[in-house]
N, C-alpha and C positions, 0 to 999 in steps of 0.2 A: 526551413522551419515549418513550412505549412503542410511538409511530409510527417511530420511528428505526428500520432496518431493516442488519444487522454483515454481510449476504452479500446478494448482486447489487444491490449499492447504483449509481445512476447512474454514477461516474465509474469503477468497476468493470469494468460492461459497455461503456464507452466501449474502453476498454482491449484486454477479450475482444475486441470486434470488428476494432479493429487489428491485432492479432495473426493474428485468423484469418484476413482478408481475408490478410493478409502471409505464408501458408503454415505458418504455427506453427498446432501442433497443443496443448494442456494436458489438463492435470485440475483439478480446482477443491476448495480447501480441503478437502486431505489430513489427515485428522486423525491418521495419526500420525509427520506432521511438528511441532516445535516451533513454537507460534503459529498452526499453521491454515492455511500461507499462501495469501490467495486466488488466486493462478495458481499451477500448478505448471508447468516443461517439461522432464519428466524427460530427455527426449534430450539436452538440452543441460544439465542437473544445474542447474536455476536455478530460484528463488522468484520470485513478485513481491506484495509487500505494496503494494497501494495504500490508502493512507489518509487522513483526513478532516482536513481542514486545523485541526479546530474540537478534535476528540477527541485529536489527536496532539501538539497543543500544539507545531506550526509556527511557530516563532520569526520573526519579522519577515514575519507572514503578515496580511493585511488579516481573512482568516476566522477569524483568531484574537482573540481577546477574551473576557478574563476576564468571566463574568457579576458582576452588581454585589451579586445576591442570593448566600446561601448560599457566598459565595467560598471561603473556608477547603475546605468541602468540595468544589466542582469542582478549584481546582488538587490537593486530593490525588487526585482521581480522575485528573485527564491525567497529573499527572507519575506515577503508577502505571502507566498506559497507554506512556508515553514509556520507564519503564525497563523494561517486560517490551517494548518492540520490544528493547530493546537487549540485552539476554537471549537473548531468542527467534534472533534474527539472530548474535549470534555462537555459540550452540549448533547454529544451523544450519552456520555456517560449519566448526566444526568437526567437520563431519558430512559436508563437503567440496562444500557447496551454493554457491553465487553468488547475493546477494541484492540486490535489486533493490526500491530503495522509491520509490514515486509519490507525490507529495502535489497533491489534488486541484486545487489555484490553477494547477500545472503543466501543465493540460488545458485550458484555453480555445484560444477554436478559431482566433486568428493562430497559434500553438503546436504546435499539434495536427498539422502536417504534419511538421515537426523532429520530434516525439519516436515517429513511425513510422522514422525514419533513424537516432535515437538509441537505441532500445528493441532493433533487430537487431543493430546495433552492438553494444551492451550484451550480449546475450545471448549472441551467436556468440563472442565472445572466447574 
């Protein structure tokens, strides 16, 4: 576990790179915004948390799965994780931010051309 790595994680920098090639400029994990989030674009006043389909506790997500050891303790650590997004994001919101959550199952690469059309879309609103 102590391989597990919370900033430029693979499907992170997938991301960053979409964006950049697509003329979006960021910051990265603001800290003092609520949660940290890992893209900022303040021009356009918008977060983007991307997150781990495993940690975020993705509901009808194949990379979800309760371990069989220890269970009691990992679901309270996701659904921990589950309600500070949900915190974190509407504290954001009322901060007058636009948030924007990725979950990694969403990044495979038949995919991956869509959510370069849905991610400006997304943003520019």
């Amino acid at each position: 576990m102590s391989q597990i790595r919370s900033k430029n994680t693979k499907p992170e920098l997938i991301i960053r790179k979409l964006l950049f090639s697509n003329g979006f400029r960021y910051r990265l994990h603001r800290s003092d915004l609520p949660g940290k989030p890992d893209i900022v674009l303040s021009k356009y006043k918008t977060v983007i948390f991307v997150h781990g389909c495993f940690w975020h506790g993705h509901e009808g997500c194949k990379y979800f799965v309760v371990p069989k050891t220890r269970t009691e303790w990992w679901l309270n650590k996701i659904n921990r994780n589950k309600s500070l997004d949900i915190i974190n994001a509407a504290r954001l919101q009322e901060m007058g931010w636009k948030v924007i959550e990725i979950y990694e199952c969403e990044m495979k690469k038949g995919v991956l051309e869509n959510m370069v059309e849905w991610l400006a879309k997304e943003i520019k609103k």
